[in-house]
FIKOLZA-1660 file (N, C-alpha, C; in steps of 0.1 Angstrom, whole numbers, plus 5000, padded with zeros to 4 digits):
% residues 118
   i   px   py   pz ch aa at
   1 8215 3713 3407  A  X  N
   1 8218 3720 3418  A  X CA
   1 8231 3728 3415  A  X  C
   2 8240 3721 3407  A  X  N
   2 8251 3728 3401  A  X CA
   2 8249 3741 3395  A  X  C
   3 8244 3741 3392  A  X  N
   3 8242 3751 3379  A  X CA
   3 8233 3766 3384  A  X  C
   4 8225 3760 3393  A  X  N
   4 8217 3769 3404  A  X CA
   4 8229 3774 3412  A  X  C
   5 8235 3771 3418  A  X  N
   5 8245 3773 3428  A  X CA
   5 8255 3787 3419  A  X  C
   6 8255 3781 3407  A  X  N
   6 8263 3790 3395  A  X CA
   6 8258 3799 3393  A  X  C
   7 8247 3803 3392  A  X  N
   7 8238 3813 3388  A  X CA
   7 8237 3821 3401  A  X  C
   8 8237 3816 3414  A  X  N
   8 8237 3824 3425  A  X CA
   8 8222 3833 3426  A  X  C
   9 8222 3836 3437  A  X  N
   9 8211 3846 3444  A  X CA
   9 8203 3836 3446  A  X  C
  10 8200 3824 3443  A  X  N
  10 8188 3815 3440  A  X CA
  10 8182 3809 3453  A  X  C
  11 8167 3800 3450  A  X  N
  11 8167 3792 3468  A  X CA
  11 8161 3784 3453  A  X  C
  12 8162 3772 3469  A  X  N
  12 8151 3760 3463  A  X CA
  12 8136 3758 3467  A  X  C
  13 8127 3754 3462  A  X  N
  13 8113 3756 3468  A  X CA
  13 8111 3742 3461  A  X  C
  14 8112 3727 3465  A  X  N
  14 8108 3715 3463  A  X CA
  14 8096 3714 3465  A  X  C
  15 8079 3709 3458  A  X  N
  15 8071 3707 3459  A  X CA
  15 8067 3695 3465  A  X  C
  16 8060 3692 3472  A  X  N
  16 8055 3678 3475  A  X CA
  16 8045 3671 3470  A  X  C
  17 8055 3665 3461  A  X  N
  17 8049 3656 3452  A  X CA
  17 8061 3640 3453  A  X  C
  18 8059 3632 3444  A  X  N
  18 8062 3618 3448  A  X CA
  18 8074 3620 3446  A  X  C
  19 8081 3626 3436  A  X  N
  19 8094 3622 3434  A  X CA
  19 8102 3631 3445  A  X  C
  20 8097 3640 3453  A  X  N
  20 8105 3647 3457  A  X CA
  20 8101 3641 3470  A  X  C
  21 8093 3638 3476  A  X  N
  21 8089 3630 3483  A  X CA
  21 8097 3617 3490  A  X  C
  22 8103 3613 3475  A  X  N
  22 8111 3597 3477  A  X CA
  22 8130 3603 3479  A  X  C
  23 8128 3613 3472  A  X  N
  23 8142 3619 3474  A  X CA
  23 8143 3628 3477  A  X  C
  24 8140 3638 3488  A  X  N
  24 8133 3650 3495  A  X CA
  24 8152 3646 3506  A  X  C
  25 8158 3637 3505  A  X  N
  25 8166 3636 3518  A  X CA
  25 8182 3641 3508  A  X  C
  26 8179 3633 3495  A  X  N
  26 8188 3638 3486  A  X CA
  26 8193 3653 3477  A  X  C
  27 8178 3657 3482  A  X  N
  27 8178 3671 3477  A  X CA
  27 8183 3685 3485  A  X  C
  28 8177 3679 3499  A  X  N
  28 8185 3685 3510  A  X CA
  28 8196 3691 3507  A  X  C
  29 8205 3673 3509  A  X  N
  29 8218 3671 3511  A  X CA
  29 8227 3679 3498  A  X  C
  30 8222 3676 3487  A  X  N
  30 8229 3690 3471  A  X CA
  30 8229 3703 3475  A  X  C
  31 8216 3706 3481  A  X  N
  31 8215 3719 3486  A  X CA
  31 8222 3726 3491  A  X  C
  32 8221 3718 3504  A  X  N
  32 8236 3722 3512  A  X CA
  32 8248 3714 3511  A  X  C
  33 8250 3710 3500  A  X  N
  33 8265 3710 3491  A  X CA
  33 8267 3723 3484  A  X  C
  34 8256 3723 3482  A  X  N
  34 8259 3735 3471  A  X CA
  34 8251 3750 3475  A  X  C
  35 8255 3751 3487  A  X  N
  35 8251 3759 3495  A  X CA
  35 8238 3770 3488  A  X  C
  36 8228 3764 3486  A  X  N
  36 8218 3771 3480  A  X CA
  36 8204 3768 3493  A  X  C
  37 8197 3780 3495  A  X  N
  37 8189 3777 3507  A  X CA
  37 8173 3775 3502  A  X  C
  38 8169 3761 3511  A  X  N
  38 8158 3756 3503  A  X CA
  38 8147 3753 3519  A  X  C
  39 8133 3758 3511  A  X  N
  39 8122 3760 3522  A  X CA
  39 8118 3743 3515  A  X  C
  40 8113 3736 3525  A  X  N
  40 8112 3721 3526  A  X CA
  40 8097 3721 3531  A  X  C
  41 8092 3711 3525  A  X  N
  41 8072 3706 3522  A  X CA
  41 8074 3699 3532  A  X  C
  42 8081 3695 3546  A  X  N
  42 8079 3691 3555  A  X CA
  42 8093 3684 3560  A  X  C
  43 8091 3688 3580  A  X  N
  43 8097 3693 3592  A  X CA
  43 8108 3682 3590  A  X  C
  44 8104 3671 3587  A  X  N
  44 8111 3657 3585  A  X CA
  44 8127 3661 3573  A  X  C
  45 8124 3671 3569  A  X  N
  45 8138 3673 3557  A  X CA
  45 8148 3684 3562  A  X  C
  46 8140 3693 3575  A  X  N
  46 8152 3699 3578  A  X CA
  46 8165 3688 3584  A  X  C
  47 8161 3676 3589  A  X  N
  47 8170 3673 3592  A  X CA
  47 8181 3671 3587  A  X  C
  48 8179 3667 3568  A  X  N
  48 8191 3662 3564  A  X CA
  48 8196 3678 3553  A  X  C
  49 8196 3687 3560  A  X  N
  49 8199 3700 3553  A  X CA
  49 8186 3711 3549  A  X  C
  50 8173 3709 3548  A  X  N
  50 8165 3719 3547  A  X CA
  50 8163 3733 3552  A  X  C
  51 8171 3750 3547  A  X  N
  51 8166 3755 3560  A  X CA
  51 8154 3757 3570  A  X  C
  52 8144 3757 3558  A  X  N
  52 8130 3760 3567  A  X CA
  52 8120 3755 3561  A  X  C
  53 8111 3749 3567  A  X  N
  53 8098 3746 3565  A  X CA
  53 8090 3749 3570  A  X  C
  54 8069 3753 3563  A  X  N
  54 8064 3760 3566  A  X CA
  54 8056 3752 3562  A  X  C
  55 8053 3737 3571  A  X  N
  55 8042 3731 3565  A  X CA
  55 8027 3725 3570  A  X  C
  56 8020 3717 3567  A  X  N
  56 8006 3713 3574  A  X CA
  56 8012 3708 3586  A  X  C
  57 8007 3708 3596  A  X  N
  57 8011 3701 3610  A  X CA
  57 7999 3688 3610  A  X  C
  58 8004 3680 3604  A  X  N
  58 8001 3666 3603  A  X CA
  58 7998 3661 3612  A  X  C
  59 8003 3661 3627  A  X  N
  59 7995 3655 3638  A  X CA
  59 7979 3658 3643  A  X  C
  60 7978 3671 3638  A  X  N
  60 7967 3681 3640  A  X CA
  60 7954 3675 3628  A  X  C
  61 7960 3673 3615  A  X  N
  61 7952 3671 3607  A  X CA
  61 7945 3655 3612  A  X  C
  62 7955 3648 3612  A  X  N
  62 7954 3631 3615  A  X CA
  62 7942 3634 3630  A  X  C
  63 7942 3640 3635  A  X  N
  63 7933 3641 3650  A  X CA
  63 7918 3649 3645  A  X  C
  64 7925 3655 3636  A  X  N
  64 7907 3661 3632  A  X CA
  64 7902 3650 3624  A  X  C
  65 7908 3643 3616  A  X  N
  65 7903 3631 3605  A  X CA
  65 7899 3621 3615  A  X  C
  66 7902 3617 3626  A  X  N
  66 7899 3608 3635  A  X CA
  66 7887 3606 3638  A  X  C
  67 7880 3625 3643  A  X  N
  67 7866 3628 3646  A  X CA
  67 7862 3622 3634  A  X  C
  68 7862 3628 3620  A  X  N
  68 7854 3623 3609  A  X CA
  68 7849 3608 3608  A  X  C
  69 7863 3601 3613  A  X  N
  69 7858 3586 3610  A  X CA
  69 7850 3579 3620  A  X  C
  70 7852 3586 3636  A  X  N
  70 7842 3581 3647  A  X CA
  70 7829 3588 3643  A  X  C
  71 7825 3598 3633  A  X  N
  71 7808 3603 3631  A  X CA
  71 7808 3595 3620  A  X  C
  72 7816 3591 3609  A  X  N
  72 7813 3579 3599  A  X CA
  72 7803 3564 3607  A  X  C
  73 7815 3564 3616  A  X  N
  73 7812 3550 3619  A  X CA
  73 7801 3554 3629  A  X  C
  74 7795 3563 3631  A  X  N
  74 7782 3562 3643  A  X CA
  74 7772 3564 3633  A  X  C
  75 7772 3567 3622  A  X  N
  75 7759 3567 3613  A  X CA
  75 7764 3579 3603  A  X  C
  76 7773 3586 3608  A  X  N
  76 7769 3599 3594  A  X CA
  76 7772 3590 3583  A  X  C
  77 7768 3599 3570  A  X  N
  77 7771 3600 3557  A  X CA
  77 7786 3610 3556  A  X  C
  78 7796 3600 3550  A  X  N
  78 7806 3607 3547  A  X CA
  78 7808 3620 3537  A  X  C
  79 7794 3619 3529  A  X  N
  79 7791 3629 3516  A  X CA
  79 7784 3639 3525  A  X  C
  80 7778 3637 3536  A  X  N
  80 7770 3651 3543  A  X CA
  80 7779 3659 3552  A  X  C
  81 7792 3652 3554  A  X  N
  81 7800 3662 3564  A  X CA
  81 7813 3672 3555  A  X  C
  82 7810 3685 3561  A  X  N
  82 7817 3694 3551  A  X CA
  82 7837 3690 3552  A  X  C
  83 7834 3697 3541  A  X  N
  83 7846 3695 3536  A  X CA
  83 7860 3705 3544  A  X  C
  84 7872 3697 3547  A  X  N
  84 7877 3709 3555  A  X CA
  84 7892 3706 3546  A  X  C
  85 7898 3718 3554  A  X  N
  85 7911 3722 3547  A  X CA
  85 7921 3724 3561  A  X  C
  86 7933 3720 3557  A  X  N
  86 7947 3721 3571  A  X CA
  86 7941 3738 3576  A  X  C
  87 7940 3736 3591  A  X  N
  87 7940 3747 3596  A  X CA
  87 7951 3757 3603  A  X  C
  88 7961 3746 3605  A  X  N
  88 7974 3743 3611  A  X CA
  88 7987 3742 3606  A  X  C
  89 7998 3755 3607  A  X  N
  89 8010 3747 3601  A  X CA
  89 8018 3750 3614  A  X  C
  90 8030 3742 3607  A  X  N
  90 8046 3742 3616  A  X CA
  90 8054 3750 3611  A  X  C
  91 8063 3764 3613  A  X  N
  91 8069 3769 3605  A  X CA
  91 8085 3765 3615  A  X  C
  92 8088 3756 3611  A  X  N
  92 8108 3747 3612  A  X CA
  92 8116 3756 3612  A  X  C
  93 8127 3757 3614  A  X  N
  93 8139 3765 3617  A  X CA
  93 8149 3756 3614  A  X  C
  94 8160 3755 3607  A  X  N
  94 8171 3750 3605  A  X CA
  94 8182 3759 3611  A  X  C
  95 8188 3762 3624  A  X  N
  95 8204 3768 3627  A  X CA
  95 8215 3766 3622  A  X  C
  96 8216 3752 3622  A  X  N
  96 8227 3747 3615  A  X CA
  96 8231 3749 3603  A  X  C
  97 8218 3748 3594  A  X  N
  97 8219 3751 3579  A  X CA
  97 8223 3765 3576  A  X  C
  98 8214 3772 3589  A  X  N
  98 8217 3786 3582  A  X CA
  98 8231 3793 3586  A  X  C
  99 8236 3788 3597  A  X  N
  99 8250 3794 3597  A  X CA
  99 8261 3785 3585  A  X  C
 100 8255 3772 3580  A  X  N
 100 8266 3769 3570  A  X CA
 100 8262 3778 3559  A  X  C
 101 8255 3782 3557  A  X  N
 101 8247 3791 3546  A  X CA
 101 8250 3801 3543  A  X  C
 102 8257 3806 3558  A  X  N
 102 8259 3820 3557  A  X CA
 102 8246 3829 3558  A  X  C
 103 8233 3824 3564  A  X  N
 103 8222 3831 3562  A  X CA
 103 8219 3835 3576  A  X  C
 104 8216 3849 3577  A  X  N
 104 8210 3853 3586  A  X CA
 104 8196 3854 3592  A  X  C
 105 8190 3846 3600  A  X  N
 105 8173 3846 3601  A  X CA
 105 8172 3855 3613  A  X  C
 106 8165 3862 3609  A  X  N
 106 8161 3876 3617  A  X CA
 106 8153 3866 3631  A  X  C
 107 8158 3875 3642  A  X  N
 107 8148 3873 3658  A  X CA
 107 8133 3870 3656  A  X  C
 108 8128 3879 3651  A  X  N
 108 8111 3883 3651  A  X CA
 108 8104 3869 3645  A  X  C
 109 8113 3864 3634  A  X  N
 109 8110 3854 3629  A  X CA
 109 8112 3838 3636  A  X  C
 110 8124 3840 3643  A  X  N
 110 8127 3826 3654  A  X CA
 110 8115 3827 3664  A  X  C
 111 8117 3841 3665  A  X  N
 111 8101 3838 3677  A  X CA
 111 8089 3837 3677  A  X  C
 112 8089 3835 3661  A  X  N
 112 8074 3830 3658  A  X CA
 112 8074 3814 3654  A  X  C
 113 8088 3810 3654  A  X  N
 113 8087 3794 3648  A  X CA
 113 8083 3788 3661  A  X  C
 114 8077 3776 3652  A  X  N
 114 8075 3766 3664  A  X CA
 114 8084 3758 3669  A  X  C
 115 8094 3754 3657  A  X  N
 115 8106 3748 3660  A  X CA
 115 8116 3750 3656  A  X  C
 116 8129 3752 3663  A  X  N
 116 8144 3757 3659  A  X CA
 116 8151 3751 3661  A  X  C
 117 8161 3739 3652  A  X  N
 117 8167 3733 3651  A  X CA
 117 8181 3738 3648  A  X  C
 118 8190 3737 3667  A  X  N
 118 8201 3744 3666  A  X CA
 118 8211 3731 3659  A  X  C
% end
């Protein structure tokens, strides 16, 4: 994060995967130490410094997979029902981050987030 911070102009873009996953709270937190602005794989990281996230809305998914398992368990075949993909995201807002940031997030854009965390 040092060295990024040195280099300047940069963001962070953390993938969600395991390790970032398990320290997704620690990565934050460098970030905005080191004042570099990072889009976060989920809503749960703006809190500890994330500016923004743009991700699957998880409650949405867990409620369509619910259907799948009540037609499992009434008889379907789990192999005959199609295959689906997130239809759903959350696009997060960090305020806090972005005024320590120094970053300006344009109107047009707050009023399309779902959530703005002043």
């Amino acid at each position: 994060m040092a060295a990024l911070a040195q280099e300047g102009g940069g963001g962070c873009l953390p993938i969600a995967e395991s390790f970032t996953q398990q320290h997704g709270g620690a990565i934050t937190s460098l970030a905005l130490k080191y004042k570099i602005p990072t889009n976060v794989f989920s809503p749960q990281l703006i809190q500890s410094g994330g500016l923004m996230s743009y991700a699957i809305d998880f409650p949405d998914l867990y409620a369509r997979s619910a259907v799948y398992v009540d037609r499992i368990l009434k008889g379907e075949k789990a192999g005959d029902l199609p295959i689906q993909a997130p239809t759903k995201f959350k696009l997060t807002i960090n305020l806090k981050t972005a005024r320590a940031l120094n970053v300006t997030i344009l109107p047009v854009l707050l009023g399309i987030a779902d959530e703005v965390v002043e």
